[in-house]
One Martini backbone bead per residue (centre of mass of N, CA, C, O) as a GRO file, in nm:
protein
   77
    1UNK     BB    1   0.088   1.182   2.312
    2UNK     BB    2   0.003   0.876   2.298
    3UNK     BB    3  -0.017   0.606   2.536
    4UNK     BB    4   0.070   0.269   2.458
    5UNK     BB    5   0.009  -0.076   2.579
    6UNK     BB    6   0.144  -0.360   2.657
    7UNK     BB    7   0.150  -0.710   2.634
    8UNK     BB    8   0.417  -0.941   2.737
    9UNK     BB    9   0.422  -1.177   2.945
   10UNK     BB   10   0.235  -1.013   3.167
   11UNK     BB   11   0.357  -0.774   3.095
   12UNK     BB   12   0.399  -0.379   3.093
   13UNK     BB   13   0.458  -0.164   2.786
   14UNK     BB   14   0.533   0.163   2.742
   15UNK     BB   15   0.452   0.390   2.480
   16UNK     BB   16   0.427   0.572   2.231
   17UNK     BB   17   0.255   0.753   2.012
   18UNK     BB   18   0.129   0.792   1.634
   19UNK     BB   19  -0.103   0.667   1.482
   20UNK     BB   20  -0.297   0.898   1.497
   21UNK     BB   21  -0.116   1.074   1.249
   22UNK     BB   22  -0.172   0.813   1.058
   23UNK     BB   23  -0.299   0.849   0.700
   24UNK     BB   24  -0.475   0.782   0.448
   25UNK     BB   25  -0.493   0.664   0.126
   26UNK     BB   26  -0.625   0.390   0.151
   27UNK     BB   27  -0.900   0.171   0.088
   28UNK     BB   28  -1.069  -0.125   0.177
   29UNK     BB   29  -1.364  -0.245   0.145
   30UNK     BB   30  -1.377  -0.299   0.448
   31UNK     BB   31  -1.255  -0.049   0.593
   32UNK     BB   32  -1.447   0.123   0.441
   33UNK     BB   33  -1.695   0.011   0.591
   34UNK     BB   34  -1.610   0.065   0.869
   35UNK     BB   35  -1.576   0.388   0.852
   36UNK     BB   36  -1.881   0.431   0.658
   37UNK     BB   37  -2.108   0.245   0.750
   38UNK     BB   38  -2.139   0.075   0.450
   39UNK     BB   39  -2.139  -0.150   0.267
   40UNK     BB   40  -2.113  -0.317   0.052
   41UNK     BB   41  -2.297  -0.313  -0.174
   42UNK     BB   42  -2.302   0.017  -0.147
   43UNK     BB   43  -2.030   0.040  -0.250
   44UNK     BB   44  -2.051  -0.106  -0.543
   45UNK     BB   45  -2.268   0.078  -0.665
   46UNK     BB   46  -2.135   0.348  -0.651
   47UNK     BB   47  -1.922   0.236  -0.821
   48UNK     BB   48  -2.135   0.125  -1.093
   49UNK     BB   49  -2.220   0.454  -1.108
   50UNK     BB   50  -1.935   0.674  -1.016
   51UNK     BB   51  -1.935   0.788  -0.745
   52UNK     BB   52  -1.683   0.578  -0.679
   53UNK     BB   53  -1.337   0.584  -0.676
   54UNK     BB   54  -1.132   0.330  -0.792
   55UNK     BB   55  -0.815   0.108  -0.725
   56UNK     BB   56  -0.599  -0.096  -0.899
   57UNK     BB   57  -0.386  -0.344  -0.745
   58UNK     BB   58  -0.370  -0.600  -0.899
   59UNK     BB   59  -0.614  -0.745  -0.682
   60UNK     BB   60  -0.693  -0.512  -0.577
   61UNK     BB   61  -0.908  -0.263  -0.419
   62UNK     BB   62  -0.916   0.085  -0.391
   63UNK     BB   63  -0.985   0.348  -0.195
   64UNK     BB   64  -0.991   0.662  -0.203
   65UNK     BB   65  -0.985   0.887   0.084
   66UNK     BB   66  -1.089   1.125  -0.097
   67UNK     BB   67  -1.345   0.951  -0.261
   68UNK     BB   68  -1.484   0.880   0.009
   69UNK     BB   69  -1.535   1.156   0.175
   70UNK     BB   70  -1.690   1.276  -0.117
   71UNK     BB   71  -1.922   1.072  -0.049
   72UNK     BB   72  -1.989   1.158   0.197
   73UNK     BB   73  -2.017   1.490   0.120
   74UNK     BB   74  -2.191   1.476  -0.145
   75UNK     BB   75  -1.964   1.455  -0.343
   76UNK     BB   76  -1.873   1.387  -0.680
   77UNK     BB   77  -1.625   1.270  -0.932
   0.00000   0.00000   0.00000
């Protein structure tokens, strides 16, 4: 298990972490972009061609992340 540490006033405190080990269930557009380097522009095209299928939830838009994963892996949904 990783351990991270932390600073806070200048004090160093270590702890376990388990953040590697919990997966997403879905991405925000940014998040998206962030983790499959690729655009806005491009992400939104995919959704409005129907290659990605997103969840919308009161304002926000959500792509799952195996929605997201089968665009990467070239399988469409």
């Amino acid at each position: 298990m990783p351990v991270v540490e932390v600073f806070v006033f200048n004090r160093r405190y270590s702890m376990k972490s388990d953040i590697n080990h919990i997966q997403k269930l879905a991405y925000s557009i940014r998040e998206a972009c962030s983790v499959s380097s690729l655009g806005r522009t491009t992400l939104y095209a995919h959704i409005a061609a129907g290659r990605l299928r997103v969840t919308r939830i009161g304002g926000r838009t959500l792509i799952p992340a195996e929605a997201l994963h089968a665009l990467i892996n070239g399988r469409t949904q």
